[in-house]
N, C-alpha and C positions, 0 to 999 in steps of 0.2 A: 403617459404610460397606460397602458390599455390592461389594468387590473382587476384580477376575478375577486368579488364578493366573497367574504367569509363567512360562509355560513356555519351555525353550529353543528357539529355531525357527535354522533355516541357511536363510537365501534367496538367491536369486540372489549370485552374489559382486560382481556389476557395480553392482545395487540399493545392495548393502550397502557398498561403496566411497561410492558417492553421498552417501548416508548419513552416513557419517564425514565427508564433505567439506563439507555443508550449510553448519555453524555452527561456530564456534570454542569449540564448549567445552571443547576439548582445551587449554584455557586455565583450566577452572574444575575444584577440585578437588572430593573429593565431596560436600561442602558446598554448590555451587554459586558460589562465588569465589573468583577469581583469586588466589594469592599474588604481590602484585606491592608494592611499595612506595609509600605514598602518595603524593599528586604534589604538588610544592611548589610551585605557582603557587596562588594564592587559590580556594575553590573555586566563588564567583560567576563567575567567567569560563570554569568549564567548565562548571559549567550555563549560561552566556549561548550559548556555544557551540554547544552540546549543543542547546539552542531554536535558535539561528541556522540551524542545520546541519534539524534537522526543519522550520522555514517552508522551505526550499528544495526539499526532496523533492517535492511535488505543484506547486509554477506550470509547470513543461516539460508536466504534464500537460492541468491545467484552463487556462491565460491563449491554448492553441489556441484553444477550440472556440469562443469571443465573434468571433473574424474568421474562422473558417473559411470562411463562404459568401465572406467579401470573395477568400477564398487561392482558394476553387474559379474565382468568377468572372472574376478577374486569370490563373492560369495553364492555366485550363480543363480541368480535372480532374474526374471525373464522383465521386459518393457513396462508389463501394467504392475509390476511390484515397483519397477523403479518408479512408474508415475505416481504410484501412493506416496511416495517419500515426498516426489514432489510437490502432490496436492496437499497432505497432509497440512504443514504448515501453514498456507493458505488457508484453509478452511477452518483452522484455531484462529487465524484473523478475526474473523466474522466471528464466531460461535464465543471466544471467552471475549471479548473487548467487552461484551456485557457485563461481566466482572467492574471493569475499571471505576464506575460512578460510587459503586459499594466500598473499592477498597480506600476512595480518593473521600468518602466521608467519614471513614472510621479511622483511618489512619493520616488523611492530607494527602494533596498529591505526591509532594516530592516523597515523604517515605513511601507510599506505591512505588514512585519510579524508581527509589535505589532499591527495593525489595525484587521488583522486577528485574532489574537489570544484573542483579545475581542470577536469578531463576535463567534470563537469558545467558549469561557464560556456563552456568551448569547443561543446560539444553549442547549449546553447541559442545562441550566437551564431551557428553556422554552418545556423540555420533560417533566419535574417536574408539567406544567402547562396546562389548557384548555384539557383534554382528550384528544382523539384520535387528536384534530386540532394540539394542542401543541405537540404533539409528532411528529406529520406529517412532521410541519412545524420546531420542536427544530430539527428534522433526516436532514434535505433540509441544514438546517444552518450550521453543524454540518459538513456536508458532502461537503459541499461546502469550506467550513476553511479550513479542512485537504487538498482537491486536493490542491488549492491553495499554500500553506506551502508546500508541499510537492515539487511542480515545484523550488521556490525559495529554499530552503534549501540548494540541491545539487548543484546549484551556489555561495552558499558562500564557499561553502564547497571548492569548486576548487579553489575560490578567495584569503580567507585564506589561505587556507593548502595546498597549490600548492605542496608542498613536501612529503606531511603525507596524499593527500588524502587518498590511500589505509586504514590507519589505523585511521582516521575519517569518515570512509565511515561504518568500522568496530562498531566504535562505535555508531555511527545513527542506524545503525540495533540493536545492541544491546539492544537500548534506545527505540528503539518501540516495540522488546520483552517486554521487563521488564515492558513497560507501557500497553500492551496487557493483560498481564500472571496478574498484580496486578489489573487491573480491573474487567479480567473476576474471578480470584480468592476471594476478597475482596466485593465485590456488595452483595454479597448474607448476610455473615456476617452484614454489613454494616443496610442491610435491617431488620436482626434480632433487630441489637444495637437500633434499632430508631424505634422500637414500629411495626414492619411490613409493614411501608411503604415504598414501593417501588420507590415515588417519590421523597423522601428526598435522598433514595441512587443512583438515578441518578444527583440528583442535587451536589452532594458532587463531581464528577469529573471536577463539573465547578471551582473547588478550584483552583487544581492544576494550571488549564490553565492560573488564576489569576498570580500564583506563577513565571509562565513562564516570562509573562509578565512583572511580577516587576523585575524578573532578567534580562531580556531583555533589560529593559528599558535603562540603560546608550547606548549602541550600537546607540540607534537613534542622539545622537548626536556626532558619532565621524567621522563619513562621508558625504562630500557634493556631490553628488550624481553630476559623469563629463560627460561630450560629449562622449559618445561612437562607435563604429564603428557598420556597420550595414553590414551583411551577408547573403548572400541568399546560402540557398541548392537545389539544383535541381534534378529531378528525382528520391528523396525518395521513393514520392509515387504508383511511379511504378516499383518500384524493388520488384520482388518475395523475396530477402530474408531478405527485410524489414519485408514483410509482416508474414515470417515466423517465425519472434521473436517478433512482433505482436503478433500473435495469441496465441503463446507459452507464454506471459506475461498475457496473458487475463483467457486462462482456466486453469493455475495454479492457479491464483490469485483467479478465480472463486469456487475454491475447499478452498482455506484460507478463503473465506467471506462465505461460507457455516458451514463450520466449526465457526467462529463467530458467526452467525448467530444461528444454530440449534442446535449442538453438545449438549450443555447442554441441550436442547429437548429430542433428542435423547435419551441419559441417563439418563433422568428422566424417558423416557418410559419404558425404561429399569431396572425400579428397584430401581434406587439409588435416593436420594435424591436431591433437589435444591444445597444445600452447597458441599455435595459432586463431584456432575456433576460440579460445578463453580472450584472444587479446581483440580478438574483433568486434565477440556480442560487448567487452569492454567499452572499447572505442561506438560500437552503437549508442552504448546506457550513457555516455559521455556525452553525445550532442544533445541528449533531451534536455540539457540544461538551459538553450540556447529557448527551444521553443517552449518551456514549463515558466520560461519569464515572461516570452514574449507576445504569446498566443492570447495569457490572460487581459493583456493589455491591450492587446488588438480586438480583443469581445468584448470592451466596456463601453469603447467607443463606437460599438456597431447596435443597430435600428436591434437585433437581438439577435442570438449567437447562433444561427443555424448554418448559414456561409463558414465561419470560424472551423467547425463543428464537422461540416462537410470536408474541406480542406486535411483535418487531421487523420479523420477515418481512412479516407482515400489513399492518405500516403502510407498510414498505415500496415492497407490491405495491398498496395504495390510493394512497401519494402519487406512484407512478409513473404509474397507470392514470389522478389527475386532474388529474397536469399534463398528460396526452395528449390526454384527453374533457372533462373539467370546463370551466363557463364561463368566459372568460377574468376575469372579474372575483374567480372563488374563487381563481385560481390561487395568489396569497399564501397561504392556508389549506392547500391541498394542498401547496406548498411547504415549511412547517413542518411538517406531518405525515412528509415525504420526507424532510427531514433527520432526524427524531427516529430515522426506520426504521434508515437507512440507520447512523447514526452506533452506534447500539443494534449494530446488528447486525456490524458491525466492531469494536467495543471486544468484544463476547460470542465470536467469532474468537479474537481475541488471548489473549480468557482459559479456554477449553478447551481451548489450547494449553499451561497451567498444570495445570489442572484435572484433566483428564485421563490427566495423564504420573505418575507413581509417584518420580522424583526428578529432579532439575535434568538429569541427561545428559541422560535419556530427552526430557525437556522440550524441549532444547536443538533435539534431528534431529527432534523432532517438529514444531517449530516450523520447521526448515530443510525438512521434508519440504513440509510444508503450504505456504508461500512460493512454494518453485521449483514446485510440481507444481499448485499453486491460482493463481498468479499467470498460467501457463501456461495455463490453465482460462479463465482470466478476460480473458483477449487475444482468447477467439473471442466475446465477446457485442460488443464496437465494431464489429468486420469484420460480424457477423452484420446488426445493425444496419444498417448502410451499406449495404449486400446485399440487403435486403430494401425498403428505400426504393429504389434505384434499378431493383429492378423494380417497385415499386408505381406508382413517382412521386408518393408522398408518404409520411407517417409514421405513418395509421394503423394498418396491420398490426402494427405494431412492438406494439403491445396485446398479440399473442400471444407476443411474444419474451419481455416482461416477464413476461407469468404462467408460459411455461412454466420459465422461470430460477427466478422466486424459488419455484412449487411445489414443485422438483425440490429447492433449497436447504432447503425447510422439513422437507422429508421427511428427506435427509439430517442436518437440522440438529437434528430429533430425536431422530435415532439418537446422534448426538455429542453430547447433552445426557443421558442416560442416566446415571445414578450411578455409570459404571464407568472401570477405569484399564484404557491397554493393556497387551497380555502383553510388551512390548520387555523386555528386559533389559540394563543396563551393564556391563561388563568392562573393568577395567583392564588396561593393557596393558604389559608387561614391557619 
């Protein structure tokens, strides 16, 4: 393996605060897990959990966009208003998941996550309520829950399953397919069932989060939350090929929240229906399952993941370009093409976030860098979006928003697939 030297770098002190703050591996020792004592609840019920808690993470995001036109028509909201709702959320991704290492040392993880996972069925109820404030502010809540959860998750995931992470890591992807694919499919039905209100079928995904919750709940008391060791990483943030799986996590990600976001827009403009457009980006967010297994596995075994890399982008930027232009009758085919891209290229994310990093710290802020600073990234392709339809007055320009995101990610995403680790360095700290 043809590895870069780690040399020692001093960057900013503010950077480098950030940094330490990302991710809680000041939890993991240099092994990569936690000294914590097993947990004496059965361990079926914290993997049910552990899947409960992941379907919940994306329906705030994808069960909008099936009644968006009905939300614009009803409160008369012009494209870039709807797009803030949409960015919104996203971009609480990135900005509070900084929170999560703060509340997972004063509190433990699991009480963060069941404290969160109120705060998220609160968010999604109060879309249901007060117009546009409540929607504004249910998106802010909502978006805020999931960054949060989503930083702590993948540290229990290591805690526990120190041996299985690969195939719990599998199934967390899986789990927020299937909680994507059933909201954005189900909303639109939903909304039929209950008389055409659109607010009662956003408020029905605050169930599940409920559900999460009550499963969850034995976990808060089977751990006492111990003295842990504390790690610094050094020169993260001034390594170029941090910054290149950075970027590469940001305008992939920003192409999957546009797709949440508008798609069902899209093909309403297109001809097909509300219920139909909901069941197809479904039926898309549904095959990424296939490739979010399989892609990673196909890049472990390759000289380095730039081939992989190329392949997803690609299908990506074709199953975008012909759910936009294709005839309405291919659209199912370019829809499977979409998902394969997109799923490919989110699981290959996740895993040069491994790949890349020289040991679990380094892994840990690189992965927390990538998140808060790529999920940040990926909040301005919805708005963009939105932005550019309501000056066009329709959606074809958006063609160009798509090519120039996923060219600009492939290029990046090349440099991030390169056979090389960054120069970061760990230090324990006295």
């Amino acid at each position: 393996m043809n590895q870069r030297t780690r040399m020692p770098h001093h960057p900013h002190p503010a950077a480098e605060t950030l940094a330490q703050d990302l991710l809680i591996d000041a939890e993991i020792d240099d092994e990569g897990v936690q000294h914590s004592p097993p947990p004496t609840s059965p361990r079926w019920l914290l993997v049910l959990g552990l899947v409960l808690i992941g379907i919940n993470l994306r329906p705030a995001l994808s069960s909008l966009a099936p009644v968006l036109g009905q939300i614009k028509a009803e409160i008369g909201i012009s494209a870039t208003t709807a797009g803030l709702l949409t960015t919104l959320p996203v971009l609480c991704l990135g900005l509070f998941g900084a929170l999560a290492p703060h509340l997972a040392r004063r509190f433990g993880s699991e009480r963060s996550i069941a404290g969160v996972l109120l705060l998220l069925a609160l968010g999604i109820a109060l879309r249901s309520q007060f117009g546009l404030g409540g929607l504004l502010l249910g998106s802010l809540l909502s978006g805020a829950a999931i960054g949060i959860i989503g930083v702590l998750l993948p540290g229990i995931v290591k805690r526990d399953f120190a041996t299985q992470a690969g195939l719990m890591t599998g199934v967390y992807t899986m789990a927020l397919c299937l909680g994507a694919a059933l909201a954005a499919g189900a909303t639109v039905p939903l909304d039929h069932w209950l008389g055409h209100h659109w607010q009662e079928a956003l408020a029905f995904w605050s169930l599940p989060a409920l559900l999460a919750l009550l499963v969850w709940w034995p976990q808060l008391t089977q751990r006492e939350q111990q003295h842990a060791e504390h790690w610094q990483v050094r020169g993260l943030w001034r390594d170029a090929l941090a910054w290149q799986v950075t970027v590469y996590m940001g305008l992939q990600s920003s192409l999957s929240y546009i797709v949440f976001g508008w798609m069902p827009s899209i093909l309403i403009e297109r001809g097909l229906s509300p219920l139909d457009a909901g069941l197809m980006m479904s039926f898309s967010i549904m095959t990424q399952v296939l490739s979010s297994l399989g892609v990673p596995l196909l890049a472990r075994h390759s000289t380095d993941q730039r081939l992989p890399i190329a392949c997803v982008m690609t299908l990506t930027l074709a199953g975008l370009l012909g759910m936009l232009y294709a005839p309405v009758s291919q659209l199912w085919l370019w829809a499977i093409l979409l998902g394969i891209g997109q799923g490919g290229a989110f699981s290959m994310a996740l895993s040069l976030l491994v790949l890349r990093a020289p040991d679990a710290h380094v892994a840990a802020h690189l992965s927390g860098m990538a998140q808060g600073v790529g999920y940040t990234v990926a909040a301005c392709g919805p708005l963009a979006a939105g932005i550019i339809h309501d000056v066009a007055g329709n959606w074809t320009p958006v063609g160009w928003l798509f090519g120039g995101i996923a060219t600009t990610a492939l290029c990046f995403g090349l440099l991030a697939g390169r056979r090389r680790l960054v120069k970061a360095r760990a230090e324990q700290l006295d």
